[in-house]
N, C-alpha and C positions, 0 to 999 in steps of 0.2 A: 504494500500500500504506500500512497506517494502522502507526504505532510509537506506543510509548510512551519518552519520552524522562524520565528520573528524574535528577532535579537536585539532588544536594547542595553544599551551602556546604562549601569545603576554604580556607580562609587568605582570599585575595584572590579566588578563582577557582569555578565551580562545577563540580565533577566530575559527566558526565554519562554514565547505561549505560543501553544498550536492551535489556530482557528479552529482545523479540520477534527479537533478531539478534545470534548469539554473535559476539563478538570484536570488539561496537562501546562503546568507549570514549571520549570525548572530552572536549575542556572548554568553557567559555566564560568570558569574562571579565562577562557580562550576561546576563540570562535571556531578554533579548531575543534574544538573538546564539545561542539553541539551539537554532530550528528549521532555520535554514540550514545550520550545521554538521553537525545529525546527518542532515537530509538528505544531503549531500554525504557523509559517512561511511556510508552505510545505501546508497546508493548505487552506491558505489566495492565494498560487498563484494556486494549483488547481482545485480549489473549490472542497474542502471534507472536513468531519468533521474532528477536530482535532484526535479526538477517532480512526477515521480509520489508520491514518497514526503510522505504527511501527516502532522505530527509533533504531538502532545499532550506538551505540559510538563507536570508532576507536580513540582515545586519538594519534597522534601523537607525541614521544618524543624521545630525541637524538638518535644516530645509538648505542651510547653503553650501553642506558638504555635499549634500544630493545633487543641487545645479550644478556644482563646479565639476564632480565626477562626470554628469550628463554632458557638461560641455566638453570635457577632456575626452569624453568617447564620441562625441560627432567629428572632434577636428581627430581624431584619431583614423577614424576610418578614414573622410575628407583626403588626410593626408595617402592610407594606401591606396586608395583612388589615384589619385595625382604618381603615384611615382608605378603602378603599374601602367598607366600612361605615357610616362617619362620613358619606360624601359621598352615600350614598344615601339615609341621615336626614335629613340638609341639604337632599335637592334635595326629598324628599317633604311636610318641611313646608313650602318654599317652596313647590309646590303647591298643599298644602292650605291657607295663607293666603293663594293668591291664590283659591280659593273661598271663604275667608270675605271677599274685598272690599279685603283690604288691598291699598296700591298697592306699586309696589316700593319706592320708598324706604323706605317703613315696614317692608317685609319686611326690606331691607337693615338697615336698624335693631337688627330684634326678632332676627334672624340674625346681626348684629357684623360685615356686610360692605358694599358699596358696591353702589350699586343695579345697577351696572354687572356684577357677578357674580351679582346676579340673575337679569338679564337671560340671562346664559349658564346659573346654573342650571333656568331654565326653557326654555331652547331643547331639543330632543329632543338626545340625545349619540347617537350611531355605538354599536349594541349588538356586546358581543364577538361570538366565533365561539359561543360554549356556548348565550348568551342568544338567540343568532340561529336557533339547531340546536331550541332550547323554543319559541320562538315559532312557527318553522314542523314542527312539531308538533304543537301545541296548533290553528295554523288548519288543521293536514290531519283531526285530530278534528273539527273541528267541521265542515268541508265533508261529511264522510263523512256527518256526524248530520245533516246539512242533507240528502242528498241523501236517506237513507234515510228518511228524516220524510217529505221531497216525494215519492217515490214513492209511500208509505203515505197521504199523503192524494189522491194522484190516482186511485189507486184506488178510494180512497173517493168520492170526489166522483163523477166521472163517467167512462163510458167512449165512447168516439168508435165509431160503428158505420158500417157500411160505407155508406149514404145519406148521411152526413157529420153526422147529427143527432145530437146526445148525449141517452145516458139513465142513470139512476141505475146505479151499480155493481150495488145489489139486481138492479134487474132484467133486467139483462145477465147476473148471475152464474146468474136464474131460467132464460133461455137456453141457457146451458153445460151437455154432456150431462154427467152425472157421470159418470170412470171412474177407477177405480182404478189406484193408483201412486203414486210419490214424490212428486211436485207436487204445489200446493194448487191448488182450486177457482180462487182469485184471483189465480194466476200465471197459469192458462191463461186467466182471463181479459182479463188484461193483453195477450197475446200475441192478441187477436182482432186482423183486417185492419182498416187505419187507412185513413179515407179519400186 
């Protein structure tokens, strides 16, 4: 079972209550020291093993130690934003001056790194999961337009007839009786017997 275990600072000690279980109360002397406890207390009133019971700390502390953590994890992130961005600009003009000829030192140079981080940023990196999920995307389009092109031109080109000889699609399609219905001409001629 999952608690929420809510931890205020009282003197030396931290007084801890779980919303999710009346009548549990306890303390600690460390915030380390509050999932065992209130396991064992969470425990002891619902009869389950300590082991079963998951505990989430929720450390409660002043309104402005909360804003200023809140702002230190927006420009936190903010910040890994920006320098996986950076690192993508980095590795793309390394790249693109190694088609223009330059070697790496010289990249490492015009770049303010050691050639030896060139060297890494031109090796391929491990794509994330998202990058991984676009890529095989992007080549399941284009199999699909491959296949449907190849179909559309083998029709066109030629149809295999039952002596094994090929003749133009034209005048295979001149052979096909015409009847009416949802099919095309050139589906049912697709569907003639193959040698």
């Amino acid at each position: 079972m999952k608690v929420t275990a809510q931890a205020r600072r009282t003197g030396d000690w931290w007084a801890v209550e779980v919303p999710e279980v009346d009548g549990v109360f306890t303390q600690a002397k460390r915030l380390d020291q509050v999932p065992e406890v209130v396991a064992d207390a969470v425990a002891l009133l619902e009869d389950v093993a300590p082991s079963a019971v998951e505990v989430q700390v929720v450390p409660v502390v002043p309104d402005a130690v909360a804003a200023a953590l809140m702002l230190a994890k927006q420009h936190r992130e903010e910040a890994e934003a920006l320098n996986v961005e950076a690192s993508t600009i980095v590795r793309q003009t390394a790249l693109d001056l190694t088609g223009l000829g330059y070697s790496m030192r010289d990249i490492g140079v015009v770049l303010g790194v050691s050639h030896q981080r060139v060297a890494q940023l031109l090796t391929p990196r491990p794509m994330t999961i998202k990058e991984a999920g676009d890529a095989a995307t992007r080549a399941m389009n284009r199999s699909v337009t491959k296949k449907t092109r190849g179909n559309v031109r083998s029709t066109h080109k030629h149809v295999v007839k039952k002596g094994g000889s090929k003749t133009s699609a034209a005048a295979a399609l001149s052979q096909v009786p015409k009847k009416s219905g949802s099919r095309s001409v050139a589906a049912k001629a697709s569907r003639q017997p193959k040698a």
